[in-house]
matplotlib code that plots the C-alpha trace (Angstrom):
import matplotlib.pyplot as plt

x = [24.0, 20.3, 15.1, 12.6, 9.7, 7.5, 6.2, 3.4, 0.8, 1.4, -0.9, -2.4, -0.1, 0.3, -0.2, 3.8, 6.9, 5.8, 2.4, 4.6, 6.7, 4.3, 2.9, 6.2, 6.6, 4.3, 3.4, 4.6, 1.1, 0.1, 3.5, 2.6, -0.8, 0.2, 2.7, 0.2, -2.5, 0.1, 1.7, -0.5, 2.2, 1.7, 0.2, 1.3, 3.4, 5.3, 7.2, 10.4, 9.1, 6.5, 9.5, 11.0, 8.1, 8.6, 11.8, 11.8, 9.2, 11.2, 14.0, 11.5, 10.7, 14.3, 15.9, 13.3, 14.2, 17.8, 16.6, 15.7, 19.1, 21.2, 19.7, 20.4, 20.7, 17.5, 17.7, 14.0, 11.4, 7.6, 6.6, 3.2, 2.9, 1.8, 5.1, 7.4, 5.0, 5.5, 9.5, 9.1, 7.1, 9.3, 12.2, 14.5, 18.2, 20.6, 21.7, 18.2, 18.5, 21.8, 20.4, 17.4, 20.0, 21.5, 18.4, 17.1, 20.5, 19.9, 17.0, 17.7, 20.2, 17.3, 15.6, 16.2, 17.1, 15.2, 11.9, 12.7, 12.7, 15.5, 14.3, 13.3, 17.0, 18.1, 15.8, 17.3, 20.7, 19.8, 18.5, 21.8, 24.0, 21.4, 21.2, 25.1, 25.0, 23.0, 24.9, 28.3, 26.5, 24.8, 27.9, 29.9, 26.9, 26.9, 31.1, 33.0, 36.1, 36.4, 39.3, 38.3, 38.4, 36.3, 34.0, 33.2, 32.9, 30.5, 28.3, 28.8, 29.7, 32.6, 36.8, 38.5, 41.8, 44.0, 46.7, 49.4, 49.4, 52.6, 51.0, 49.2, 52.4, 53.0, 49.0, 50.3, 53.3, 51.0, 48.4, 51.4, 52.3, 48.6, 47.4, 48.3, 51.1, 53.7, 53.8, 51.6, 49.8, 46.4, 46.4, 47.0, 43.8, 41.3, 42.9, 41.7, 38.5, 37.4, 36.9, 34.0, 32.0, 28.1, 27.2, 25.0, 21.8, 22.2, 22.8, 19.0, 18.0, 21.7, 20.4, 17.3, 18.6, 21.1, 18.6, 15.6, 18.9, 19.5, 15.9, 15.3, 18.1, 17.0, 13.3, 14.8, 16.0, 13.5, 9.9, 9.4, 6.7, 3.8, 4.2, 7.7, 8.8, 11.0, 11.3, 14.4, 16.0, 19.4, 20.6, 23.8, 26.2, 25.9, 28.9, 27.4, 26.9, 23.8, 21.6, 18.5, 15.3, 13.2, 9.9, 7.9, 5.2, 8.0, 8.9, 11.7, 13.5, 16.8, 18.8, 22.2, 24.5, 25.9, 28.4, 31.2, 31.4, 29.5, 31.1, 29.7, 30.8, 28.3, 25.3, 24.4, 26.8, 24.1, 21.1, 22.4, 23.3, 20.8, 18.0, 18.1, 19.1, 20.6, 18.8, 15.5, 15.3, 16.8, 14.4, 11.4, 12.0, 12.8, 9.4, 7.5, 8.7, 9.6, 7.4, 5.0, 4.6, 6.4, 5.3, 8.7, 8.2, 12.3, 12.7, 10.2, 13.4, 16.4, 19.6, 21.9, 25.0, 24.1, 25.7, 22.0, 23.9, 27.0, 24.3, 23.4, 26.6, 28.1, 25.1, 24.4, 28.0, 28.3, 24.7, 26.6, 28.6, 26.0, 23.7, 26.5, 29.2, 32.1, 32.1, 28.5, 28.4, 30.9, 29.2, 26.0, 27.2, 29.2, 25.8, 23.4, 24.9, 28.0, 25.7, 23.0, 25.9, 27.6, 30.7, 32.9, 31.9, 35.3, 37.0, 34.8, 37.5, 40.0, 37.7, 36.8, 40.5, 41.6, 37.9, 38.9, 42.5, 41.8, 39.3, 42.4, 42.7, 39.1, 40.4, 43.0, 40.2, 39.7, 43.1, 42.8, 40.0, 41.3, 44.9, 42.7, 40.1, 42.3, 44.2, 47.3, 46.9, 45.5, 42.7, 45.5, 47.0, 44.0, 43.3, 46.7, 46.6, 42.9, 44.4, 47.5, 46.2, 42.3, 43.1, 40.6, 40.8, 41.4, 37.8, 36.5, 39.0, 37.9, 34.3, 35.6, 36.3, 33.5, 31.8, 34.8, 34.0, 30.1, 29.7, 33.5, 34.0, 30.9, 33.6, 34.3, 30.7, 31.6, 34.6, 35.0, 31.1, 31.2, 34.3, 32.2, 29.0, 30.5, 32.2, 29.2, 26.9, 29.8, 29.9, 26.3, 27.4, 28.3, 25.3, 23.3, 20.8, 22.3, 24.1, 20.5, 19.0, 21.3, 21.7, 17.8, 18.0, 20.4, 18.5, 15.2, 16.4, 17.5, 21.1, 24.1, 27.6, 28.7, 26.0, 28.5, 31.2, 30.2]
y = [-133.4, -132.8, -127.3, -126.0, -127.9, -129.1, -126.4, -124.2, -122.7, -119.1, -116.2, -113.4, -110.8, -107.9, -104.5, -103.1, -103.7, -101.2, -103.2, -106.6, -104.5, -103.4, -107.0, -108.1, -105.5, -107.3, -105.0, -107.1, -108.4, -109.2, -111.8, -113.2, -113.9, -115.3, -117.5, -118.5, -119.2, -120.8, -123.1, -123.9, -122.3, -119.6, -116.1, -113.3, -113.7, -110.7, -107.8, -109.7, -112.7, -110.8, -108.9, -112.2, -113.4, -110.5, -110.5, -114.6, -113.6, -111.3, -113.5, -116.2, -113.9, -112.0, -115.7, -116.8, -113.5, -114.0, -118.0, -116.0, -114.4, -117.4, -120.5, -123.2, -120.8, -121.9, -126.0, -126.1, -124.2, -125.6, -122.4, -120.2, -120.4, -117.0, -115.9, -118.3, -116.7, -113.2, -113.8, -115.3, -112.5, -109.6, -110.3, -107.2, -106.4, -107.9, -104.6, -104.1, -107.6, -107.2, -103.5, -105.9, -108.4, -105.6, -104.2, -107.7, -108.3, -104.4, -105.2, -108.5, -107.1, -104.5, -107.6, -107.4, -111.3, -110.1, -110.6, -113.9, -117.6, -119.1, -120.9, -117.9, -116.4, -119.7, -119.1, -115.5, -116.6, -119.3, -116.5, -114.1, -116.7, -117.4, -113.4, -113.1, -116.6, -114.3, -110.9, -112.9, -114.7, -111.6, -110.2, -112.9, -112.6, -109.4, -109.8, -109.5, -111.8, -113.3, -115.6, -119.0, -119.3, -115.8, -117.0, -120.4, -118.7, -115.8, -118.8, -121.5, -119.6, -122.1, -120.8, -123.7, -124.3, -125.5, -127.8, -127.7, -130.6, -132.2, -132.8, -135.6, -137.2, -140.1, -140.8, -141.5, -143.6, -145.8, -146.6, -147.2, -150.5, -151.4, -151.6, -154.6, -154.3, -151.8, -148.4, -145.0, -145.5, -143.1, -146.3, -148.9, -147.9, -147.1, -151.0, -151.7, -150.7, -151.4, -155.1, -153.6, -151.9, -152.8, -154.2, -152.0, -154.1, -154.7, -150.7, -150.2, -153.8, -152.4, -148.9, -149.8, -152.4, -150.0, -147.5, -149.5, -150.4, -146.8, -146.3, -149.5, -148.2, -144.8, -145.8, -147.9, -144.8, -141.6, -141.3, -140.1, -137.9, -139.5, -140.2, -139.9, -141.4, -140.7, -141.1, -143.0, -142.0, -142.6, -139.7, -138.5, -135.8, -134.1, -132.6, -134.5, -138.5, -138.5, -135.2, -135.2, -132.8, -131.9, -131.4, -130.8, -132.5, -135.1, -135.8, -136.2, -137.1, -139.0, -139.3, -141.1, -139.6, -143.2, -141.0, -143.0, -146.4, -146.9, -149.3, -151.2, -149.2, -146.3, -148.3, -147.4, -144.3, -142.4, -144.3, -142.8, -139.2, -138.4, -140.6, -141.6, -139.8, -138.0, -134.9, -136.5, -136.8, -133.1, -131.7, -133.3, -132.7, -129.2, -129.0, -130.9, -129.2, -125.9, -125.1, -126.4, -126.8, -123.4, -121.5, -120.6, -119.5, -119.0, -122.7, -123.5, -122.2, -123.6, -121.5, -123.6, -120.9, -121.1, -122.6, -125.0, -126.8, -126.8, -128.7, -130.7, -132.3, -132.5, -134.6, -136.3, -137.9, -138.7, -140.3, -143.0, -143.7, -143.6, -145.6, -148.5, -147.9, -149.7, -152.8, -153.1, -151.3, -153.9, -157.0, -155.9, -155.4, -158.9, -160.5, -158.5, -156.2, -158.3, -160.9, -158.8, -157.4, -160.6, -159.2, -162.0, -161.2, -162.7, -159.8, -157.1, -156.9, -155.5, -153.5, -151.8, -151.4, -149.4, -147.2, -145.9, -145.3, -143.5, -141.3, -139.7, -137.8, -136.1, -132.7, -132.7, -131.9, -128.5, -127.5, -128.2, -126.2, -123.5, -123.2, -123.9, -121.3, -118.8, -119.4, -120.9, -124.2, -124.7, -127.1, -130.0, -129.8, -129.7, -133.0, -134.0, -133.0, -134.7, -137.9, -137.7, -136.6, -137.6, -140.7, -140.0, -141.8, -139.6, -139.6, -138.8, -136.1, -134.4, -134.9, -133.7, -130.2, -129.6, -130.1, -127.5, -125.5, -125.0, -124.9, -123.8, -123.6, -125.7, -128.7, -127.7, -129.2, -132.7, -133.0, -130.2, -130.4, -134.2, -133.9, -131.2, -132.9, -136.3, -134.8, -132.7, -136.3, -137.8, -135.9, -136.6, -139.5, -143.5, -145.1, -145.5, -143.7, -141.0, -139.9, -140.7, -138.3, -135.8, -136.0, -135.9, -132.7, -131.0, -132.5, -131.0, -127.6, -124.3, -126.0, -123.8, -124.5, -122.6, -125.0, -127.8, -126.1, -125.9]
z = [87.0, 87.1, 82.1, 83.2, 83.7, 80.6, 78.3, 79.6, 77.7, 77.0, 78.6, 76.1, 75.1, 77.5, 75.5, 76.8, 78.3, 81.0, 81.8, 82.5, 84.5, 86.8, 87.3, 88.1, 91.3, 94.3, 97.0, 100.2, 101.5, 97.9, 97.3, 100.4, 99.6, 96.5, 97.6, 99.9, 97.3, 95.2, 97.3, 100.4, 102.7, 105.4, 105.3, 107.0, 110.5, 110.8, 109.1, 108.6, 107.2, 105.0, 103.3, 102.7, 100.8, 98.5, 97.8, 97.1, 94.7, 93.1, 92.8, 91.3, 88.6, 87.9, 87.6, 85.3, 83.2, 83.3, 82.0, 79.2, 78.5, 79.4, 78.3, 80.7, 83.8, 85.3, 85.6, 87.3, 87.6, 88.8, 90.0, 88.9, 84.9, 84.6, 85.8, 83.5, 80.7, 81.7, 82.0, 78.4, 76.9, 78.4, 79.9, 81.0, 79.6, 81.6, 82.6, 84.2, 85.7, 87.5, 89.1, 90.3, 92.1, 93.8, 95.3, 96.0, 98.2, 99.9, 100.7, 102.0, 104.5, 105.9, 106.8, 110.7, 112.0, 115.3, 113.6, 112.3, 113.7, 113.2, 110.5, 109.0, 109.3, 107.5, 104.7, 104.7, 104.6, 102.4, 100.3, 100.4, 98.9, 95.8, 95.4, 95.4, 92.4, 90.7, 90.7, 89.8, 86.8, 85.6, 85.6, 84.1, 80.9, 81.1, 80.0, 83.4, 83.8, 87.2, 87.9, 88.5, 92.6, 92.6, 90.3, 92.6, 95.3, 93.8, 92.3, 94.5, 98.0, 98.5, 97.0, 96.4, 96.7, 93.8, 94.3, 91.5, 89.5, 90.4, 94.1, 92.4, 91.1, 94.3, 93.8, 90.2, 91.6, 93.5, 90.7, 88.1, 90.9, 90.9, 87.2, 85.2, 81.9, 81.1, 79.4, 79.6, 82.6, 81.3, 78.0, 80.6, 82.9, 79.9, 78.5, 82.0, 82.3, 79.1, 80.4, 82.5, 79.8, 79.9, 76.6, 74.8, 74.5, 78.2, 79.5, 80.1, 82.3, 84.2, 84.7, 85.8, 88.5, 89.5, 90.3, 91.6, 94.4, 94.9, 95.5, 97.9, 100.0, 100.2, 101.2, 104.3, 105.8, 104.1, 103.3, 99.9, 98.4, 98.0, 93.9, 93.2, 90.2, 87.8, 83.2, 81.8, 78.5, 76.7, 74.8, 72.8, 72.0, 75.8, 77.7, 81.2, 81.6, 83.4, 84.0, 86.5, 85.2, 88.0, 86.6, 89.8, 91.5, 92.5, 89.3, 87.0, 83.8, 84.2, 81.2, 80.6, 78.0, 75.8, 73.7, 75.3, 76.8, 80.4, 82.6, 85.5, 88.3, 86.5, 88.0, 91.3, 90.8, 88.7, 89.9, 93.7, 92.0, 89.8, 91.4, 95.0, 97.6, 95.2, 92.7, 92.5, 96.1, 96.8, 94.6, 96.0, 99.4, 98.8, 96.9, 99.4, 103.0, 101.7, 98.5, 99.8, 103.0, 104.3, 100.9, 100.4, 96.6, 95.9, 96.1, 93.2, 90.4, 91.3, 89.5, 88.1, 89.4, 92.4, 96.2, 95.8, 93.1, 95.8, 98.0, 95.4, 93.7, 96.8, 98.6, 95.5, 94.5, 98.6, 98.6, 97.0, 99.5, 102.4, 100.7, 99.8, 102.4, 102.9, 100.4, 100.4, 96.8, 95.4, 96.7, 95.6, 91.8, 91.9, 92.7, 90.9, 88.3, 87.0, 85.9, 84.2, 82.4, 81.4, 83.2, 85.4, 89.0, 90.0, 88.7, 90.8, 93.4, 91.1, 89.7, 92.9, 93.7, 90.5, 91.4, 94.8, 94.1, 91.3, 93.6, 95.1, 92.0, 91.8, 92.3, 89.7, 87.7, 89.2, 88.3, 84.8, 84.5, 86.0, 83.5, 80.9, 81.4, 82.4, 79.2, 80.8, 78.5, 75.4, 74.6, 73.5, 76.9, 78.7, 77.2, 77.8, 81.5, 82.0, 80.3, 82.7, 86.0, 85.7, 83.9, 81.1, 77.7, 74.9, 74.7, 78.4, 78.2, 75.3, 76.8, 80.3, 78.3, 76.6, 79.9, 81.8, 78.6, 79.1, 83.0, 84.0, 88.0, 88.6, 88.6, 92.0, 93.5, 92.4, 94.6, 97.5, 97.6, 98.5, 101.1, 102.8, 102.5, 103.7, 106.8, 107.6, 107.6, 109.6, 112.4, 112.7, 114.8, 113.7, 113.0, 109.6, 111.1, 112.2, 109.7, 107.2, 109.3, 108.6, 105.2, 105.2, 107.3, 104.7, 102.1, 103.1, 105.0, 103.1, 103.2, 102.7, 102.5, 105.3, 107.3, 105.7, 107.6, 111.4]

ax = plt.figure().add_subplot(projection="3d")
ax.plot(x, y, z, "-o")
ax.set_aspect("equal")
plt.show()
């Protein structure tokens, strides 16, 4: 996974509710203006894409209220201050808020396509599905009950579909022949693994070589904002292994969760997802080509409900594949990452092996979370059925909960969102740089899922 940016200093006081209120309602020429002032982008082209402009500013603003009423709803913002500060000061009820999403997405759809490019009709569409996040999660704080495939697809435009969990029992069969000794077969994999645990003095020279790969590989293909960079930090008692905090200005903080053990394989897997191509990339492109360059103002907060975060766990967990296809990711952590480790590079094979079998099981995790937040199993047998299915320890299941516990459906980007993602870049054509240049396209374009689809 990838707060707001860093603090801002706060603006006077205004004298009333009613006096924010009114700042907060741009005539049309004056958001464009702004946006343009802001952000370098365009000024006025035409009726359509004027209206746009306002309504994105609208959306900037109610998402940064509805920050205020949920923490951890908005996961970046590197927008105006003065509107973070006004959000902050006086931030509507989120009654008020969801009768703002619903006149955002009317007047969205009086936005007529014929006086858009087609880039423009992207950004509108783009825009719909963000709009729609943010009714379903206003709702949802507001004390609706959605089950779990409505609720993914009002936040993350995609309903998955949940296979019942004895559909995973051959994939079981299989990896009981595979991994060594006798017994529970959950006890025998974490026995397993446990041989390919990065010592704890050595975790940060790892993570750092992981990631300096991830970003060398990226750079053959992309051209990065000019400054990118990115803070390291270790921290504890998080529901997420590895979270990417987009600051703005092409930077971001990257820190890796060391409540439970991190074993080799974690590398280049979260120097790809949270770094590069993966969240830091995303979110400086986005900020660079359509901040920036297009003054696109709704892409300067990024909701974490929202189909974006679709886009971005999907092209983030694949990023790791297109950066170290094939057996390209293995050879490279036998040579480099093994020995930094004081791992046996010998045994990097077997390692691999138990990894991608154990892939086929991703989704499992999705049906879990579903039983268990619709109230169909208890915590215990969530754990149980993580342990079982998922192949957690006791530990990475109890962890896997907490983390179904705070975000819910959001589980669904990790898996369905890569399997779209990968087939999308696929079809791009066979070569590495094809299929770069489309994942740079959907990396840098007002991506949505049903653009995954076609």
């Amino acid at each position: 996974m990838r707060k707001p940016g860093a603090p801002v200093q706060r603006a006077p006081a205004l004298k009333s509710h009613a006096r924010n209120a009114m700042k907060i309602r741009h005539a049309a020429s004056a958001a464009a203006l702004a946006v343009a002032l802001v952000f370098g982008g365009p000024t006025l082209a035409s009726p359509g894409s004027d209206l746009l402009d306002r309504i994105a500013v609208d959306f900037v603003r109610m998402t940064l209220e509805a920050g205020e009423r949920e923490p951890g709803y908005v996961d970046a913002y590197y927008g105006p201050r003065e509107w973070q500060d006004s959000a902050k000061l006086a931030p509507r009820p989120v009654s008020v808020l969801r009768k703002e999403a619903d006149r955002l997405q009317m007047l969205l759809a009086k936005v007529p396509d014929k006086d858009l490019t087609a880039d423009q009709r992207r950004r509108k569409l783009f825009m719909r599905g963000q709009l729609k996040a943010a009714q379903t999660r206003l709702a949802m704080i507001a004390g609706d009950k959605f089950s779990f495939e409505d609720e993914a697809e009002g936040l993350f435009g995609v309903r998955p579909v949940l296979k019942p969990l004895k559909r995973y029992d051959p994939i079981l069969a299989r990896l009981d022949k595979i991994v060594p000794g006798k017994g529970d077969l959950a006890a025998r994999v974490d026995a397993f693994q446990n041989r390919y645990v990065i010592p704890t003095d050595k975790v940060d020279a790892v993570m750092k070589a992981g990631i300096a790969a991830c970003k060398a590989k990226t750079e053959e293909h992309l051209k990065l904002p000019t400054g990118e960079r990115f803070d390291l930090e270790f921290v504890t008692k998080k529901p997420w292994s590895g979270y990417n905090w987009y600051k703005g200005d092409a930077k971001s903080l990257i820190q890796i969760n060391t409540d439970l053990p991190i074993y080799i394989s974690r590398a280049l897997d979260l120097g790809c997802h949270e770094g590069y191509p993966g969240h830091h990339v995303l979110n400086a492109l986005l900020e660079q080509k359509l901040t920036k360059e297009k003054g696109w103002v709704e892409f300067s907060v990024y909701p974490l409900y929202s189909p974006q975060s679709f886009i971005a766990e999907g092209s983030a967990n694949f990023g790791i594949e297109l950066a170290f296809p094939g057996k390209s990711k293995t050879a490279f952590e036998q040579e480099r990452l093994y020995p930094l480790a004081g791992l046996d590079p010998k045994t990097a094979q077997a390692f691999d092996a138990l990894q991608q079998a154990k892939a086929a099981l991703s989704s499992s995790g999705n049906t879990v979370a579903a039983l268990y937040l619709s109230g169909r199993m208890t915590k215990e047998q969530a754990v149980q059925a993580l342990m079982k299915y998922s192949l957690y320890s006791r530990g990475g299941a109890e962890k896997r909960v907490s983390f179904i516990e705070t975000y819910r459906s959001y589980v669904i980007n990790y898996n369905i969102g890569q399997d779209m993602v990968r087939a999308h870049v696929l079809r791009a054509g066979k070569t590495d740089d094809a299929r770069w240049k489309a994942m740079e396209r959907l990396l840098s374009e007002p991506t949505t899922p049903a653009d995954l689809a076609r």
